[in-house]
C-alpha positions as MATLAB code, in Angstrom:
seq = 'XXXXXXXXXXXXXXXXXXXXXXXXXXXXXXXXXXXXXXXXXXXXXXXXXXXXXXXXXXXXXXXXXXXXXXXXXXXXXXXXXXXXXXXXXXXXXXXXXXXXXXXXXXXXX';
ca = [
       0.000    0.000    0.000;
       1.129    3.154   -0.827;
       1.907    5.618    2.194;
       0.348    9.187    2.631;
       2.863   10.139    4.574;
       5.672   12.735    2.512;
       8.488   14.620    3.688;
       8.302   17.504    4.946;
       4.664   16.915    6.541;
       4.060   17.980   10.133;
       3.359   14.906   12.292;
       2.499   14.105   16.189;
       3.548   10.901   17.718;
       0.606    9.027   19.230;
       1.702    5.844   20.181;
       5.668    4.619   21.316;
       7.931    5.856   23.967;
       6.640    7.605   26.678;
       9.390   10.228   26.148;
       8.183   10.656   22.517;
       4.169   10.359   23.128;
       2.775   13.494   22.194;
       5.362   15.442   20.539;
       5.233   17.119   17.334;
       7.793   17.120   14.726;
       8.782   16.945   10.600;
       9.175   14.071    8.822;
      12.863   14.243    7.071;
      12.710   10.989    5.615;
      10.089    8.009    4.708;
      11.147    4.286    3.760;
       7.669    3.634    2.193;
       8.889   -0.140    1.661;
       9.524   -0.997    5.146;
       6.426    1.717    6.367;
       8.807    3.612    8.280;
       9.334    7.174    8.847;
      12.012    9.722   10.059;
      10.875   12.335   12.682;
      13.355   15.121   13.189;
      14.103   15.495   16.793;
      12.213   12.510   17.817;
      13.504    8.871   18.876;
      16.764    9.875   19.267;
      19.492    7.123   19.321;
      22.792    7.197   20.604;
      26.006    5.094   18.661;
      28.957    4.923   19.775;
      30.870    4.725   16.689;
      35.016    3.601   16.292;
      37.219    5.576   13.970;
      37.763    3.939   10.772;
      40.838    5.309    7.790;
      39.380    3.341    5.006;
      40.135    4.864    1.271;
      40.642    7.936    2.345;
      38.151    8.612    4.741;
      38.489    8.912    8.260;
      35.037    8.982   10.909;
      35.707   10.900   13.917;
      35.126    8.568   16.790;
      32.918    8.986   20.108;
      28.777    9.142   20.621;
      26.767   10.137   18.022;
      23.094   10.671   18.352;
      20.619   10.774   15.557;
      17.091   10.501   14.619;
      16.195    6.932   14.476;
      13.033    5.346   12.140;
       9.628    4.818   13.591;
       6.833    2.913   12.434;
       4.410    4.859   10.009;
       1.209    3.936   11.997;
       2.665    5.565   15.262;
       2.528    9.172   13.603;
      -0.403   11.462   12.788;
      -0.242   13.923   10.419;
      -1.296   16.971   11.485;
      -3.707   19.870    9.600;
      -2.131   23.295    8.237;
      -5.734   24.578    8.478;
      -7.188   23.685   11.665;
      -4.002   22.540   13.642;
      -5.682   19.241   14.731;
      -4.797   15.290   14.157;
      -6.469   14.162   11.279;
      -6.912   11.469    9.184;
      -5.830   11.576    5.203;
      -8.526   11.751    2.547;
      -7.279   11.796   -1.581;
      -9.322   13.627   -3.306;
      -9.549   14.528   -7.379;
      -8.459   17.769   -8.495;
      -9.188   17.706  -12.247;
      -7.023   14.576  -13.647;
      -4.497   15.264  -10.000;
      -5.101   13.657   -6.826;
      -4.911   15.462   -3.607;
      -4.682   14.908    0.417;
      -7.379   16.162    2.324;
      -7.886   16.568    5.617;
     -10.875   14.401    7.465;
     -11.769   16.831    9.891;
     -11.896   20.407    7.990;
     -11.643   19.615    4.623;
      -8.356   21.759    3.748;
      -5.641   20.390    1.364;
      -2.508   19.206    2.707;
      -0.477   19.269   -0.347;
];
């Protein structure tokens, strides 16, 4: 199934972590084949990661932290009209299909 979920798309967390639950953020990246998306600022994880001089490049060791993948149906996008969590309608424009907010109506694209 195709996801409705893009980049860029303002999203809530409604489900997971209790540290996460309830916070808002953008979506910087979606693996539509595994139903996975990117949250920026959200499920942050921690590597520690080894310095490595392979061809040329060397990786600065210590702890990195970065946004980790969540699972698609733990988000909510949320409405540039009326602010609120909604659910994602397509509707026709012409020959172009458009997302729609459930609750108001407004386009999301």
């Amino acid at each position: 199934m195709k996801m409705r979920i893009k980049k860029g798309d303002q999203v809530e967390v409604i489900t997971g972590k209790e540290g996460t639950k309830g916070k808002r953020g953008e979506v910087i990246r979606v693996n539509a084949k595994e139903n996975r998306v990117v949250v920026q600022g959200l499920n942050m994880v921690t590597k520690h990661q080894r310095q490595v001089q392979a061809e040329g490049k060397t990786v600065n060791p210590g702890i990195v932290k970065y946004e980790g993948s969540m699972d698609a149906s733990n988000v909510m996008i949320v409405c540039k009209k009326c602010g609120k969590l909604t659910r994602i309608g397509i509707s026709r424009d012409g020959d172009k299909a458009v997302r729609v907010c459930k609750k108001c109506g407004g386009l999301l694209d």
